[in-house]
N, C-alpha and C positions, 0 to 999 in steps of 0.2 A: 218663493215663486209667486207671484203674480195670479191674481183670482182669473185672470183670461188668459195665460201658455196655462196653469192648473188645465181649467176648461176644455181647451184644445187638446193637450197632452190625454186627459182621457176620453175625452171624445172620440180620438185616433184608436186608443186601447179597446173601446169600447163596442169597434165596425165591426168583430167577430174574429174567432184565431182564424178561420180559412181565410179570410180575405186578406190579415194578417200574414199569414203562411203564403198565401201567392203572392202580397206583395214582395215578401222578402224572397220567396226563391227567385222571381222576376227581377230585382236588383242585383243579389247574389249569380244569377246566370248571366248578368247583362255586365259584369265589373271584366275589367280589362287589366291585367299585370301592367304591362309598357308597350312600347312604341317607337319605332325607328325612325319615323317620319313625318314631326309633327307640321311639317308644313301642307300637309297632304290633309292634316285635320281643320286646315283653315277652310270655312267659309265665308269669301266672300259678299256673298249675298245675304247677307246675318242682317240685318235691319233696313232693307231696302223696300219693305213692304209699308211702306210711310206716306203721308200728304199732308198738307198746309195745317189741316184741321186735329189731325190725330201721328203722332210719331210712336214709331216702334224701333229709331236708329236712329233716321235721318241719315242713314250712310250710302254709299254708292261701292261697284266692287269697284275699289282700288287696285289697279294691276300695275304694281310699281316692285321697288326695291325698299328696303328703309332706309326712314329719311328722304328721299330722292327728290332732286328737283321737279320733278317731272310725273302725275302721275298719269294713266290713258286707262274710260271708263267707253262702254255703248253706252249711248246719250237715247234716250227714250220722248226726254221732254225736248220742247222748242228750244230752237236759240234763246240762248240768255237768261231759259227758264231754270233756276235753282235747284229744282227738284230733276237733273240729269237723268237721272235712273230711277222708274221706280216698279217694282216687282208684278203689277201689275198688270204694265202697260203691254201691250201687244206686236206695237211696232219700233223697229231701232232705226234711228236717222243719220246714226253716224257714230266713230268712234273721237270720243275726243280728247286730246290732251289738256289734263285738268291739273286745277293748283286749288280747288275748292275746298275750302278747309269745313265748310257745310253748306247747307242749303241757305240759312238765313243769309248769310255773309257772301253767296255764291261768289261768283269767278274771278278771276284777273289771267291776261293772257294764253286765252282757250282759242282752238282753232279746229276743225275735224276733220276726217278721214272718211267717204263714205264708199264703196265699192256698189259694182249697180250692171246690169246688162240691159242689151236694146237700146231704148231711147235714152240717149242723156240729158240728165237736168241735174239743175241743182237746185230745184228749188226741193225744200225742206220736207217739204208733204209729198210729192210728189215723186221723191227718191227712196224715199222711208221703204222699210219690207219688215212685214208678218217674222215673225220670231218665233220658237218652245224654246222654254224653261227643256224640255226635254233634248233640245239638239243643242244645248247651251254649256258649257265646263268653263267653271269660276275656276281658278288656284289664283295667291297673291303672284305670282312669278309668270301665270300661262293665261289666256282667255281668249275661246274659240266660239263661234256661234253660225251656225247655219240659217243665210237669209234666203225668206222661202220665194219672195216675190221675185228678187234677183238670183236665187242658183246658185248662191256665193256665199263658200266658206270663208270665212275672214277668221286668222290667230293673231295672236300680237305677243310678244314678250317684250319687258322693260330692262332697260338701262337707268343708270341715275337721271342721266338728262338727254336719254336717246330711248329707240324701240325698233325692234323688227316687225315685219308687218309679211301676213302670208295669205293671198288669196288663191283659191280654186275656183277660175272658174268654169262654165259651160260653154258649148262649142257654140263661136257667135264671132261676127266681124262687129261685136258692137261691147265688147266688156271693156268697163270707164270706171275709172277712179276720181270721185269730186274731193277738192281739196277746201276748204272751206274756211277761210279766213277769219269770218264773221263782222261784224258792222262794227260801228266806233272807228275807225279808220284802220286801214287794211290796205297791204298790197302783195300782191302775187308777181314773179316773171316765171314766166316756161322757157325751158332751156331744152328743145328737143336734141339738139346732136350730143348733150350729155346724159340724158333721159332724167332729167331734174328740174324741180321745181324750188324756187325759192322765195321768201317770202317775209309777212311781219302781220302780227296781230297786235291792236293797242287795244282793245277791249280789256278793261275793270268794271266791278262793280262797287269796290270801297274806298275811300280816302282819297288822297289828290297823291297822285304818283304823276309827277314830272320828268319830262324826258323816257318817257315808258315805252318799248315797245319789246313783245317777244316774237326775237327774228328763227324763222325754220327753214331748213335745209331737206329738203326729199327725193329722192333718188329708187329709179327702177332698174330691176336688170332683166328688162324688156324695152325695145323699141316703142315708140309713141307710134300708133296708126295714123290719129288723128287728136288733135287737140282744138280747145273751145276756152274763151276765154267767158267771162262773167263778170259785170262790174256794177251794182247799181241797177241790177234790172233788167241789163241791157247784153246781149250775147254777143259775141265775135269767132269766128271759126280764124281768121285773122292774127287778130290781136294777142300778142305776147307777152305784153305787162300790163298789168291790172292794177290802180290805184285809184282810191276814192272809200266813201264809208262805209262799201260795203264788196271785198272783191272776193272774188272765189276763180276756181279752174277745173277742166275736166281735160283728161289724157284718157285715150282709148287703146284699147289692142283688139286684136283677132287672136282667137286663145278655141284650141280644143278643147272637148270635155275633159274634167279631170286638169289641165292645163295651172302649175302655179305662178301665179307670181308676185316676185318679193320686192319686199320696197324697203327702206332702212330710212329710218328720221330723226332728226335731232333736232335741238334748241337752243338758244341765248337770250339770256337778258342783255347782254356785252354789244353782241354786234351779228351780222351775218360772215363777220369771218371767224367768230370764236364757234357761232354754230357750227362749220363747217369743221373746226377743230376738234368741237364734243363728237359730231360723228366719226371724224377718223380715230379718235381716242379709244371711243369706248364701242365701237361696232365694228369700225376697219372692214376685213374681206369674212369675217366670221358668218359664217350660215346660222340660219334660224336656232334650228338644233343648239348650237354651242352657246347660244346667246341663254336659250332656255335654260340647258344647263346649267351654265351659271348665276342665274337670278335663280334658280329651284337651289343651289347650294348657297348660297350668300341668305337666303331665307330659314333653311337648314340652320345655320352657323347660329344664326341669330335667334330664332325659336329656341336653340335647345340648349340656351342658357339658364332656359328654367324646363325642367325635366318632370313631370307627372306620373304618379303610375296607381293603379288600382283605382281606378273610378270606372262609371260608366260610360259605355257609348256615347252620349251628348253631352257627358260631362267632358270628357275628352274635345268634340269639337267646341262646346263653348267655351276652354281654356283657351284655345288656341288659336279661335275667331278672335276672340279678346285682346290675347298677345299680338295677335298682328295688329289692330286698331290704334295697341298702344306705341307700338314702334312706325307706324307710319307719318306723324308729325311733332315737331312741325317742320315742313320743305328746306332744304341745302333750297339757300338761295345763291352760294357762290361756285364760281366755276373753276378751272387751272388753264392758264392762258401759256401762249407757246414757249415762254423761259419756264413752265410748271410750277410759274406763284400762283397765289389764292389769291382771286381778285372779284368783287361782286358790285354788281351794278344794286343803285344807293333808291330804294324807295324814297328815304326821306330827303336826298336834297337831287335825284338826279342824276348825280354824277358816278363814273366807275372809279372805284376805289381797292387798297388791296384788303385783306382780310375776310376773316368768318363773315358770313349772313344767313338768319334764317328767317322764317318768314311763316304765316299760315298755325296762328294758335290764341287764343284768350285765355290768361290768367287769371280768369275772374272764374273761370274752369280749372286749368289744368293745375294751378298749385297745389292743389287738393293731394291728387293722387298721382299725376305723370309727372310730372317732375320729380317726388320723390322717388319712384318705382324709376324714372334714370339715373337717380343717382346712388341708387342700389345695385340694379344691374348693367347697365350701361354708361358708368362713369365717366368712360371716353368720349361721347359723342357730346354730353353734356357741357366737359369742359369746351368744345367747340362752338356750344349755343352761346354760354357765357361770354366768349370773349366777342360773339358775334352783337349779344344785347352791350357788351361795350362800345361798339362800332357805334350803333345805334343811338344809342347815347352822343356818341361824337358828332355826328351828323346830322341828327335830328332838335337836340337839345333836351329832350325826354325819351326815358325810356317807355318802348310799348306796353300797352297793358291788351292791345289785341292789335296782332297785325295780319293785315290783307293785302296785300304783305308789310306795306307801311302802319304809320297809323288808323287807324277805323274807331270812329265815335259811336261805340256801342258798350253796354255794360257797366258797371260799378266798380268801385276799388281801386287799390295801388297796390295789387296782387305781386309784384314783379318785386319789390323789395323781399314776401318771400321766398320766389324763385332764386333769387340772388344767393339770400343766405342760407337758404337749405341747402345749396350746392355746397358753401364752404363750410357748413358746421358739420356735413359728414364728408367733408376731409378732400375735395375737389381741388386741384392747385395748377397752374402751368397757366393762366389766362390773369389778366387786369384786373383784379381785384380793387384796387385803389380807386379805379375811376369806378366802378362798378359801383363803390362806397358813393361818391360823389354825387352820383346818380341816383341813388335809393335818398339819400338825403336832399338833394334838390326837387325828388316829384314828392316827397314826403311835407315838402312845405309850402308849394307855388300850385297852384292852378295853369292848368298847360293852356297850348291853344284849342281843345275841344275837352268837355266835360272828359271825357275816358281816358284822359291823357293827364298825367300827373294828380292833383285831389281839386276835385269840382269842390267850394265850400270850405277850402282851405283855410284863409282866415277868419271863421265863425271858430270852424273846427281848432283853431291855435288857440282864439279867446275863450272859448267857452267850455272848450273840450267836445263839445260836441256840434254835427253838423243840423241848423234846426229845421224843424216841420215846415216854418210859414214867414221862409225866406225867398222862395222861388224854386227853390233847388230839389229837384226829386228824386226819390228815394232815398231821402235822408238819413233812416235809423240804419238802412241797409250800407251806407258807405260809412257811417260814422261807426259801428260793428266792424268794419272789415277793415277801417284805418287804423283802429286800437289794436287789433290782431297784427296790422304791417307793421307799427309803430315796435308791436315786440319784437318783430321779424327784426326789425333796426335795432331794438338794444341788444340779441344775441349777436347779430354779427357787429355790431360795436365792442362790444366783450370779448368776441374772438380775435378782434384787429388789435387791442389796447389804444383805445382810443381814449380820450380824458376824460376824468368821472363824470365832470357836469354833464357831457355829453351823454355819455350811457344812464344817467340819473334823468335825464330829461326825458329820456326815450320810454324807459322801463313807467316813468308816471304815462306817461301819453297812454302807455298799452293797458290801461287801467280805465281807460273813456267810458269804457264798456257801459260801467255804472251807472253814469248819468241817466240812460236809457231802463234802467230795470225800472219796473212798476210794479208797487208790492199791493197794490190791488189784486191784479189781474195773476199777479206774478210771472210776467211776460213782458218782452220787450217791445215800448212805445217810443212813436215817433215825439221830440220834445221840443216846444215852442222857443225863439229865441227870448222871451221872458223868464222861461226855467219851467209854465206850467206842460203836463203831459197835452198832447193832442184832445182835441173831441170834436165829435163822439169817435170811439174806438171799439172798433170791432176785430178780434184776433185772429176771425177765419177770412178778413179783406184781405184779397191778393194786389202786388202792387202798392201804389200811394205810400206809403213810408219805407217798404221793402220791395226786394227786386226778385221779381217772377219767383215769389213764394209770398207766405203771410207770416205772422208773428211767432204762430207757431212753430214754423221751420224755421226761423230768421233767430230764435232768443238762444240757438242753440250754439250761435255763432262764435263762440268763445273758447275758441281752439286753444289759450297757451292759460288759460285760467279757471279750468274745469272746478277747480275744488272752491275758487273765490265766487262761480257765480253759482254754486249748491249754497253757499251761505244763504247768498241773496235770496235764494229757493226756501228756506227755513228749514238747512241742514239734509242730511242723508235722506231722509226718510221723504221728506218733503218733495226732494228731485226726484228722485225714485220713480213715485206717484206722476208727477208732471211728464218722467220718462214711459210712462204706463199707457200716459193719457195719451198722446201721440197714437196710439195703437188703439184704442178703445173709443175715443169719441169718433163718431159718424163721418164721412169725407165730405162735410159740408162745405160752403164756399161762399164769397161775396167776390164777384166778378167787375163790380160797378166800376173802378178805375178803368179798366181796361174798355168797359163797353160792350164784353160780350166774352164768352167764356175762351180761354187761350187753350192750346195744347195742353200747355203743361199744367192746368185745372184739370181738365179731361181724364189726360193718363193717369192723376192721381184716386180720382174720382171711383174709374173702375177697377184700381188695383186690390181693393178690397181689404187694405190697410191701413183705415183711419184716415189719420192727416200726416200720414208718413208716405212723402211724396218723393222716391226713389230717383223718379224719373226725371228730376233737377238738382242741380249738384248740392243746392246752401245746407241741406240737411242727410248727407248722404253720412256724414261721418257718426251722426248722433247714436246710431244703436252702441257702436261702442264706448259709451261714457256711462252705461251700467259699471264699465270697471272702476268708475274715479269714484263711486259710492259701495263698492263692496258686495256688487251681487252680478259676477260677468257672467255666470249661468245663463241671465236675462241675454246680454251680449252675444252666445253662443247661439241661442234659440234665433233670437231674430236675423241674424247675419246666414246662418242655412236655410231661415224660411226666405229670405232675399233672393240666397245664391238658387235657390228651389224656383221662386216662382217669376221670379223678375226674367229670369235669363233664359231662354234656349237658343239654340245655334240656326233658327232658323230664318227665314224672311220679318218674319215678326220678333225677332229675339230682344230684343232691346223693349224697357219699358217708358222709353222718351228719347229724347236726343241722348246721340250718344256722346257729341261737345270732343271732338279731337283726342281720343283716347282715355277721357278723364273719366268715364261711367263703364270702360272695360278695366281701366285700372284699379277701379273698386274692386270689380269682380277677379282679378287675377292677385290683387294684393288678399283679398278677402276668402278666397280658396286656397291660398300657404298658410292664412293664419294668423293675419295681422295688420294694421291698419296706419298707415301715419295721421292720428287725427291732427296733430301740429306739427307741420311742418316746421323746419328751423330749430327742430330739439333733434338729439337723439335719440328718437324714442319712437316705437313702434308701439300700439297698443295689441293687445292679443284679442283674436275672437278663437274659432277654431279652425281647424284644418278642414278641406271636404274630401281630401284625397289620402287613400293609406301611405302615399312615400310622394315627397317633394324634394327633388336635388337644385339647388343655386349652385352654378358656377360663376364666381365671381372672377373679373379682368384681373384682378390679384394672383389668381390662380388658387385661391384656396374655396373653399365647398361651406355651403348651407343645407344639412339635410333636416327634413322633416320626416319623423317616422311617427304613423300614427295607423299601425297595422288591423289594429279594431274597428276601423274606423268605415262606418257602416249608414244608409236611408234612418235607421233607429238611433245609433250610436252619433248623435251632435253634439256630446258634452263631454270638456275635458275632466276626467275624473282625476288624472294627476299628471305631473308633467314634470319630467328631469332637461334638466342643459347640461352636454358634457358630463351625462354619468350622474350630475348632484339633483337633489330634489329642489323645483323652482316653483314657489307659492307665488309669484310674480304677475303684475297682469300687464305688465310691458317687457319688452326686450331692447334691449340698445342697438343701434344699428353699427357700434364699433365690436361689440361681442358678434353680433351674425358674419359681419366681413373677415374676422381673423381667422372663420371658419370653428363652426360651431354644427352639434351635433343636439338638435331636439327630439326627445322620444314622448310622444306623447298618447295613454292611455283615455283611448274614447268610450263612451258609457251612456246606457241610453238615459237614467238620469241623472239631475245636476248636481254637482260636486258643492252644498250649500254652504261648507267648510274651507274650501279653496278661495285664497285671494281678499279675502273678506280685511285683513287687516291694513290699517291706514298706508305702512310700511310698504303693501302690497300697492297701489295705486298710482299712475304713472304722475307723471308731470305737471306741477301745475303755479304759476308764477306763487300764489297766493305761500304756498311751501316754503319756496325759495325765499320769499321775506320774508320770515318766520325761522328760519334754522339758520 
């Protein structure tokens, strides 16, 4: 153990047994057997207490279904502002239908809903009303809110690519509904003798999306009093179709107090008769109620595929906040058109075409952790991503590496090769594989048309092996790390295809680049001239300039399929070890100079109060668990429950940075069963420990994953021993084809570490350097 868990560990021992004693009867009285309704434990509001300068989410409450085309959020900030929602703010200006996969990246085809009494406007500030958190009810499935300046209850519930809509209002010949199209080009008609509005938003804010527009369909079951047109600035009490860069509409009633009324909405990327279509689809003559119903049970279905029991109160909600996070992207971007084919309107050329699309995710994030955690428990939906990123492929001539919903030049890497083959190497089939192959091989060797798109530095990166420092091209060490790692992604799924040896021999060197980059100075990894010399001068705690929003410290850990080759490099067990120490022990210092001034995600690290282990961005989330590839996962146990302890709670601030489309709750939900995919495209989960006494996985198979770990206690974070199926497992990985056949872990927790368990080479998961060697 380590001179600082030692430290800490008695530290803790040392605050006195009464304080002792009440912590634990306080956890002990606070633990929960089960739960019926974990979607009742979701909150949405979990990291929405966020701004530019400081993230604790970045998230907005999503009120959708999973997956869903369509999600619908109260909008806090200005048109167009990123920051939709944010916990703070006082006033809501509208509710709006969002595809925002985050605040950096914000919107593409948003439009809003604002309800309002008295005077009608639409201008933005002027329609806004005073808000409480205390008249407010988040659920993923429901969200109500009492506007205090307008007198008006507004609910909503979601549909995939529809929602109902329910207002109260007060007794007035003047209650109005603005419909709010937004700028970028916009057009509304009102259609009073059918009590409907219909319409189109071309508002984006990422990538060149041709032929874009999403057309909406609205409909009351109330008489219009009066209606007001808006276009540009310019009002009409008249005018019934609105076009220009900026239209909206306002419909009015005379409504008693107490008085509701409902509105039902839909959407298309397709057309305004396919919108019309999703509405009668999926809303038809169905009341609010039934609509609820069933988004509150389809959430149901879907939550409690993974089942928790004996934890505490907030552990419970940040399981489950978590779990929704991670099943909400990325968006069904396709619809079912009136024969009930699959057919989706084409970010990258335009055109409606048939098949999968989805849209709204970075793999420069989500390979990490949501992707594998779909292709665990959600293997179905995945197969529908995959065949959709082969569409994408077809159409576009590269696959995404972030889409919004097309392409967006933002980020590092060629992450998407190993989305690909983590699907097939745990056993994903029914979708295009072949071209899928085609694909990972063509961005694996061409430069697209935006850095983010196929390998920026591609032909350095073929010559030299590595992408260099003082070529032009930034963030070098950080994409030539993450290519060596795709590079393996491609020789596994070359080996699983039988493809020709030269081919998978070609691959398996490429995944070995890693190299060039170590620096047995520093013993860290530096950016490297195209002459072969290291950079200078180098500073390890610079954020930025050779790596990507982290520093060398987070960035040297980047060697997911070759843990045990780059401890070599480290000068053996002992050595890494130390290096894995220091991450935790030196000071959160920082060199900001690239940037120009300190970013977020400096910040969040800074105050965490953990070193240079910076949670709060993805490059280095997997590192605590590579204590197991040197034989001391005690380490691994300890710091993965001080994470799951300090990083998370389920509230406004819950999140300790962006949360990135599911990828930093999927830590937390992979990381409280008890295991980690640090490499993707293996079989192989790495273990920390469990935070909960019983964990059930129901797998689409039909067969069961249980975690039983009944000791398991605030004192008790270390596995003292641990059976699979009854037999004793010294192990510090588990295979993901053993947990799906249905498997049975009992694991004994202990308050300290088990420094005998795991320790031996035989014990250690995965790691190329092995594989050529045996």
């Amino acid at each position: 153990m380590s001179k600082t868990i030692r430290q800490q560990v008695i530290t803790c021992c040392l605050t006195g047994l009464l304080v002792a004693a009440w912590c634990g009867r306080q956890a002990n009285g606070q633990y929960l057997e089960q739960i019926d309704e974990p979607e009742e434990w979701v909150n949405p509001l979990m990291g929405t207490d966020s701004k530019v300068s400081f993230s604790n989410g970045n998230t907005y409450p999503a009120i959708a279904v999973p997956w869903g085309m369509n999600f619908w959020s109260p909008q806090t900030g200005r048109m167009g502002d990123g920051w939709m929602y944010t916990y703070s703010a006082d006033k809501i200006r509208g509710f709006k239908q969002t595809h925002q996969p985050s605040p950096w990246m914000n919107d593409y085809g948003q439009f809003s809903i604002m309800p309002g009494s008295g005077r009608p406007t639409v201008d933005q500030h002027e329609r806004a009303s005073w808000f409480s958190h205390k008249a407010e009810i988040a659920k993923p499935y429901y969200y109500s809110v009492y506007l205090a300046d307008a007198d008006v209850t507004t609910e909503i519930t979601p549909t995939e690519r529809a929602a109902r809509f329910r207002f109260t209002f007060p007794e007035t010949d003047s209650a109005f509904v603005v419909i709010d199209a937004f700028d970028r080009g916009s057009e509304i008609t009102i259609i009073p003798s059918e009590r409907k509005i219909v319409g189109y938003s071309s508002r984006y804010s990422r990538g060149n999306l041709p032929n874009f527009k999403n057309y909406f369909v609205i409909e009351f079951d109330k008489s219009f009093a009066f209606t007001k047109g808006w276009c540009d600035s310019v009002y009409s009490n008249t005018a019934l179709q609105l076009k220009g860069n900026h239209a909206a509409a306002i419909v009015g009633f005379k409504t008693k107090r107490g008085e509701q009324v409902n509105m039902r909405v839909a959407s298309s990327f397709i057309s305004s008769e396919q919108a019309e279509l999703n509405l009668k689809r999926e809303v038809a003559d169905r009341g609010f109620d039934d609509i609820r119903r069933e988004a509150k049970a389809i959430w149901n279905e879907t939550l409690s595929r993974v089942a928790v029991e004996g934890g505490t109160h907030d552990q419970f909600k940040t399981f489950y906040s978590c779990l929704y996070r991670t099943v909400l992207f990325p968006n069904r971007l396709y619809e079912i058109d009136k024969d009930g084919q699959i057919i989706h309107y084409s970010p990258y050329n335009g055109q409606v075409l048939p098949g999968y699309l989805f849209g709204g995710t970075g793999f420069w994030d989500t390979f990490r952790a949501l992707y594998p955690f779909l292709n665990l428990v959600y293997p179905e939906i995945n197969v529908e991503m995959q065949e959709g990123l082969a569409n994408a492929y077809r159409e576009g001539g590269f696959l995404p590496e972030w889409s919004s919903p097309g392409y967006a030049n933002i980020m590092v890497g060629n992450n998407s090769a190993s989305v690909v083959s983590d699907a097939y190497i745990k056993g994903l089939r029914g979708y295009d594989i072949e071209t899928l192959y085609e694909a990972v091989l063509h961005g694996a060797n061409n430069e697209g048309p935006m850095t983010a798109v196929g390998r920026a530095g591609a032909p350095y990166y073929i010559e030299l092996g590595y992408v260099p420092y003082d070529v032009g091209i930034n963030e070098s060490a950080a994409r030539t790390l993450e290519y060596a790692y795709d590079d393996f992604a491609i020789y596994q799924l070359a080996k699983a295809l039988g493809r020709p040896k030269a081919e998978i021999d070609l691959y398996e060197r490429r995944s070995r680049n890693y190299r060039h980059l170590f620096d047995r100075e520093t013993g860290l990894m530096r950016g490297k001239n195209k002459d072969g010399t290291f950079q200078y001068p180098f500073n390890p705690f610079k954020w930025g300039d050779a790596f990507t929003e982290g520093n060398s410290w987070h960035y040297s850990w980047s060697v997911f399929h070759d843990i045990e080759g780059l401890a070599r490099l480290m000068g053996g067990y002992e050595e890494f070890v130390k290096k894995l120490d220091s991450v935790f022990s030196l000071p959160p210092v920082f060199d900001e100079s690239y940037y120009r001034g300190v970013i977020h995600e400096i910040r969040e690290m800074q105050v965490a109060n953990m070193g240079q282990y910076a949670h709060g961005n993805q490059p280095i989330q997997h590192m605590i668990y590579l204590y197991n590839y040197a034989g001391q996962p005690w380490k691994a146990q300890y710091w993965v429950r001080e994470t799951l302890n300090r990083m998370y709670t389920p509230h406004p601030d819950g999140y300790c940075g962006d949360e990135d489309n599911g990828q930093t709750s999927a830590w937390y939900v992979f990381s409280a069963l008890g295991f980690y995919p640090v490499c993707p495209a293996t079989d192989e989960y790495v273990l920390g420990a469990p935070l909960f006494r019983k964990a059930t996985v129901s797998f689409s198979n039909g067969t069961q994953l249980v975690v039983n770990a009944p000791g398991n206690s605030a004192q008790n974070r270390y596995i003292g021993s641990l059976r699979l199926n009854g037999k004793e497992y010294s192990k510090n990985f588990i295979k993901h084809s053993e947990l799906t056949k249905g498997s049975v872990l009992d694991v004994e927790m202990v308050a300290q570490p088990n420094e005998s368990r795991g320790i031996d080479k035989d014990d250690f998961p995965y790691s190329l350097t092995n594989e050529r060697e045996n």
